[in-house]
N, C-alpha and C positions, 0 to 999 in steps of 0.2 A: 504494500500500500504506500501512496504516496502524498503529501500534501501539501499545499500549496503555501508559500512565503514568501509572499512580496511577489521578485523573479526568480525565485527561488525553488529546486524541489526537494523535498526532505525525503530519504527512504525512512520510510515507517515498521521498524521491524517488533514480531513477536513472539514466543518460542512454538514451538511447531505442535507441542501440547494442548496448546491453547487454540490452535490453528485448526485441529483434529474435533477440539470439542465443539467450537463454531460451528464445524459442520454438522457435527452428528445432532446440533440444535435445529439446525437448517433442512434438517432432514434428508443432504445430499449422500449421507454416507449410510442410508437405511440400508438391510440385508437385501433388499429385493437389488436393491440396484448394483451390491459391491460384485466384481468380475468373477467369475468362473473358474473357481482352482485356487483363489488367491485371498488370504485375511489379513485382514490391515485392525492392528488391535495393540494397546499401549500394555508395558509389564515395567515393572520397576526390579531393576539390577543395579546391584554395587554398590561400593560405601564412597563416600570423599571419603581421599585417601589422605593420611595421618601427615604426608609431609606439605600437605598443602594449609599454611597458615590460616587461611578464614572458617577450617575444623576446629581449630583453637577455641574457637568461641563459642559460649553455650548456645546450644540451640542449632548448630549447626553439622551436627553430626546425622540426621537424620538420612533415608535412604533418598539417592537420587533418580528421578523417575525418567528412565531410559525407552524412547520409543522403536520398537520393533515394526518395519516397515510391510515387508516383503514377506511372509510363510507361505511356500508351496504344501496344501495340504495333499496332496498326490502326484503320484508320476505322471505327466503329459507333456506332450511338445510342445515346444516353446511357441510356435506360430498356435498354437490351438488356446492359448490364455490371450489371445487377438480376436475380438468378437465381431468386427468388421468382415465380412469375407474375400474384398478386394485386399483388403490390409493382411490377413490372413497367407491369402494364396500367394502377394507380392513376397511377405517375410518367406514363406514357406520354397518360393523360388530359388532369393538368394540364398538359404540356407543348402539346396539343393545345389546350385553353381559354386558355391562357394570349397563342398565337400567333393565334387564330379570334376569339375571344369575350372577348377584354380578362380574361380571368382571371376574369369572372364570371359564368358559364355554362358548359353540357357540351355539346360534338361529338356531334350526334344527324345519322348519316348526313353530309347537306350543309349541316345550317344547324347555330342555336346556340339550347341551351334556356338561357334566361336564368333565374340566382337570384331570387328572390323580393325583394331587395332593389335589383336592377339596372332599376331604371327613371328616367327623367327627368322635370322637372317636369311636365309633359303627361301623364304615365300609361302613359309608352310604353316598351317595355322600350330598352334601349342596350346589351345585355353587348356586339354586334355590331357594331363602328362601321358608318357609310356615307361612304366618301371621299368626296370632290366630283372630278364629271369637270372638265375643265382645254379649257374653250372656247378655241379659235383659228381662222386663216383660213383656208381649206384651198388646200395648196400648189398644187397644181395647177389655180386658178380663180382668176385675181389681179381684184382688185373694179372694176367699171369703175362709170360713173357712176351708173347703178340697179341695177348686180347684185353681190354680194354670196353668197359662201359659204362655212358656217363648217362646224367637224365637232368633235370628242369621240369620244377611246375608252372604251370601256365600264367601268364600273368597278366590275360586280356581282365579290366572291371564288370563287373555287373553292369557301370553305364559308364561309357565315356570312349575313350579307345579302342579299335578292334585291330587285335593284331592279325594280320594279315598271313607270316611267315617269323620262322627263328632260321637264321643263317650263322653256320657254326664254319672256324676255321682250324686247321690245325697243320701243324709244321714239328720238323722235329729239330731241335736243338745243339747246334753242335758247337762246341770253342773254339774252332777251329776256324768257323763262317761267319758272318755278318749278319746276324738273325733279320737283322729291318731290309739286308736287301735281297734274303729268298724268303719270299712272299708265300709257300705253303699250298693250299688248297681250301676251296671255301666252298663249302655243300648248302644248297637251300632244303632245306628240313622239308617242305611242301615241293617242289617242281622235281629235286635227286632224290630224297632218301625214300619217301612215301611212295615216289612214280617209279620205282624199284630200279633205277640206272643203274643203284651203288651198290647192287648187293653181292658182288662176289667179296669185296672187302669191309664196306660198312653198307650196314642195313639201319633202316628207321625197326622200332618197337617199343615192348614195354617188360618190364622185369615186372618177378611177380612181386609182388608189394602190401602193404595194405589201403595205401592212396588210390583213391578211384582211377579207372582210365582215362578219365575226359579232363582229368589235372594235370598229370604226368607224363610228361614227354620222355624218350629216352631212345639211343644210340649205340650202337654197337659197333667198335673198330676191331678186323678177325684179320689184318696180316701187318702189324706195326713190327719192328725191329726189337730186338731182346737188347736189354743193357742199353734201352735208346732215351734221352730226354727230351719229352712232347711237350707240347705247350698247344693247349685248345682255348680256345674263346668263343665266345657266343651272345647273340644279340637279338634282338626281337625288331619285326620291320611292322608299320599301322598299315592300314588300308589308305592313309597318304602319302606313303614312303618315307615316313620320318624312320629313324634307326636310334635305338636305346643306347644305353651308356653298355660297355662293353663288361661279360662276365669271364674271367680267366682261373684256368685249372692248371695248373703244372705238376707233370708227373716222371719217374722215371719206371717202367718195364723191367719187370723182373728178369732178373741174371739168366742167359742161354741155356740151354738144356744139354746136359752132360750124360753122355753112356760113359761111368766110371769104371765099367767092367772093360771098357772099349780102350779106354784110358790108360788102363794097366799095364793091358795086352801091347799096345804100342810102347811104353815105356819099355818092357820086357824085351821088345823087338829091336828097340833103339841101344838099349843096353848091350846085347847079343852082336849088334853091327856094330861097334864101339869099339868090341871087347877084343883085344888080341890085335893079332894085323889087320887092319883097313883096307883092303884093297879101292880101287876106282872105285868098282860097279857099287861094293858094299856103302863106301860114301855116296855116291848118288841116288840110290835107295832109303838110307836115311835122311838126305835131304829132300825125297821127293814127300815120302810119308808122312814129314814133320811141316810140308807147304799146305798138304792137301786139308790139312786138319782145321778147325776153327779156330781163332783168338784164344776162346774158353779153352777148348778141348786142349791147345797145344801147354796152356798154363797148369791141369790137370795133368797130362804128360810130363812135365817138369815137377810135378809136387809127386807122385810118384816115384819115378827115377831120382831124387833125390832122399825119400823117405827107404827105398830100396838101397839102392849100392851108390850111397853120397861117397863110403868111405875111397871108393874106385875114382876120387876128382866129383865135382855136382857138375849139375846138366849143362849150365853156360860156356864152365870150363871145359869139360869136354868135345861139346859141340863145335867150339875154335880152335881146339887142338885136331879133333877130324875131319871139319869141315873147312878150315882155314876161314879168315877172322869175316870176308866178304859173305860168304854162303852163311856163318851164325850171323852173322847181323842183319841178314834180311830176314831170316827166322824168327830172331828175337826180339825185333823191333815190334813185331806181332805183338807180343804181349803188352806192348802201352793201349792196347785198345782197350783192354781188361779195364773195366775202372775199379776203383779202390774199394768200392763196397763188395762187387763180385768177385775181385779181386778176395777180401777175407772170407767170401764164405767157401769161393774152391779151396781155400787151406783149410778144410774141416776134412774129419778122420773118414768118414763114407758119407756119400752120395745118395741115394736111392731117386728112382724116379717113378711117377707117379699120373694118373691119368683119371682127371675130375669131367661129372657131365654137370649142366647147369641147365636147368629148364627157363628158355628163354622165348617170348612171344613176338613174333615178327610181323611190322603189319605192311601194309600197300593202300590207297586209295583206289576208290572204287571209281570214281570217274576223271578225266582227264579235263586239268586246269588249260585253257585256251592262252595260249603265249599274247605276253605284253599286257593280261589282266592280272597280275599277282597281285600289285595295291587294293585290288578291288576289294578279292576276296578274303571270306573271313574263315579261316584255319580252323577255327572252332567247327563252324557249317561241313568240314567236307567228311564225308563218308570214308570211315574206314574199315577194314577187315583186317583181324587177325588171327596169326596161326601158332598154336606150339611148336618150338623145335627144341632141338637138345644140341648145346653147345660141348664140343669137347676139348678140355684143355688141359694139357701135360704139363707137368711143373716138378722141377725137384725137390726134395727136403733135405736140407742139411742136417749133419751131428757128428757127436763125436764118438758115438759106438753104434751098430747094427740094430735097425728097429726101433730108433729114435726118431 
């Protein structure tokens, strides 16, 4: 309230207590009228507090009467305590844009019409984020030396963005190369893996799991390199070609696959050419047996022949006293490819190998996407079938006695 002095205007203030009773004299604040959900009712709480000087004084200790404005006596939505129903449906919009469409754009149906100012540098609207799926190994398929598989749950919304496709790349690692300038291979999850192009080496499917099918995407890589370091990524593309913020796995493939009976044998063989006179033929024999053999295998060969007859010279020295220094060291050079983790477990006592099945679901689409509409369509929509198969994968165990 205000009142008038002279040219003057005075605010006229009074406490809000007082303000509350005015009305409920006025009868504007009777039950019929108060809003829906909501009570507006005065309680007194607290004491003045002891350090505050005018408690000092008698009289002044009494309780101080604190107005309680707001109580929600029940759960309901915030646009539903709006009795207007243009006021109503407006809050209830931007509430909906705000949650779907980053606040800049409106809830049409299932997706999100974006403002006129919500585009990114590319020209592409944005009101709508696109999360990035979140690549990992899928639990139930552990990686053996060339198989590998990975999965992602889906990450189209209830309303706003439709993802269109996931494009996954993958490359193998070497220190030797320039990872930024061999570019790898990039699979569209929809037009290669589904439309079954890739399946002598990766196929599209699903592990069994307990995530429903229609969440879980998943991959299977069946002739990657033993002892190799991959590096996979993976992105989600919308039905307007925007591309998600990038999801990376890094993995190394389990150590090569050793016949340690195999291993012996040729140690025993190489010992036996060694032993006594050399002849030619007998060196050229031993250096052909010791080329033909793999990286693994020839390091197994040397942990033998050295746990055998080390006392007869060990394998390095030998092999350059037989084969002279050029022939071991093209031999020998081999064994840098070993790495250092493979590398300690061929130093274990035995070997054993061993041959696992994994029941794996392989799928394909049922109908064929028309080239140059991939933005269109929505990945969720396409029809697919799937089949059980049985994956077979061989692996060794290491130890340091038989039947460990």
């Amino acid at each position: 309230e205000t009142t008038e002095l002279g040219n003057k205007k005075e605010l006229k203030s009074m406490p809000f207590i007082t303000y509350l009773s005015g009305l409920l004299t006025a009868q504007m604040l009777s039950d019929d009228h108060l809003i829906s959900g909501v009570e507006i009712h005065c309680e007194e709480k607290g004491r003045c507090p002891s350090t505050c000087h005018l408690c000092r004084r008698p009289g002044k200790e009494q309780l101080s009467p604190t107005p309680v404005l707001l109580e929600i006596n029940r759960v309901v939505p915030l646009y539903a305590l709006i009795q207007d129903n243009d006021t109503r449906e407006a809050f209830k919009g931007a509430l909906m844009s705000s949650y779907w469409c980053s606040g800049k754009g409106d809830v049409i149906e299932d997706w999100c019409r974006c403002d006129l100012n919500a585009f990114d540098e590319n020209g592409l609207p944005n009101c709508s984020p696109l999360p990035p799926p979140v690549l990992r190994l899928s639990p139930n398929v552990e990686p053996s030396s060339t198989v590998v598989s990975l999965e992602w749950l889906d990450v189209q919304p209830a309303i706003g963005t439709k993802v269109s496709d996931y494009v996954l790349h993958h490359k193998k690692v070497d220190e030797y190369t320039d990872t930024d300038l061999y570019t790898g291979e990039s699979l569209s999850f929809a037009d290669d893996l589904l439309s079954g192009l890739a399946t002598s080496c990766v196929a599209a499917g699903r592990s069994h799991g307990d995530v429903p099918e229609t969440s879980l995407y998943s991959v299977i890589f069946k002739c990657l390199e033993p002892d190799g370091l991959y590096k996979f990524t993976l992105y989600a593309v919308d039905t307007r070609g925007r591309h998600s913020e990038l999801s990376t796995v890094t993995l190394r493939t389990a150590c090569p696959l050793v016949d340690d009976s195999k291993a012996e044998e040729i140690a025993d063989k190489i010992y036996n050419l060694y032993n006594g006179y050399t002849s030619g033929k007998e060196q050229q024999t031993a250096y052909n047996t010791l080329m033909e053999v793999s990286a693994s295998m020839l390091f197994r060969v040397q942990h033998h022949y050295n746990s055998h007859y080390e006392k007869f010279g060990d394998f390095v020295w030998r092999s350059e006293d037989e084969l002279g220094p050029r022939k071991a060291h093209l031999i020998l050079r081999r064994l840098e490819k070993v790495s250092s983790h493979c590398s300690t477990l061929l130093r274990s006592a035995y070997i054993q190998s061993r041959t696992e099945t994994m029941p794996y679901l392989f799928c394909r689409s049922e109908e064929v996407r028309p080239p140059g509409m991939v933005w269109y369509s929505i990945l969720k929509d396409t029809k697919v079938t799937c089949e059980e198969k049985m994956v077979s994968m061989l692996r060794n165990t290491y130890g340091e006695s038989k039947g460990r």
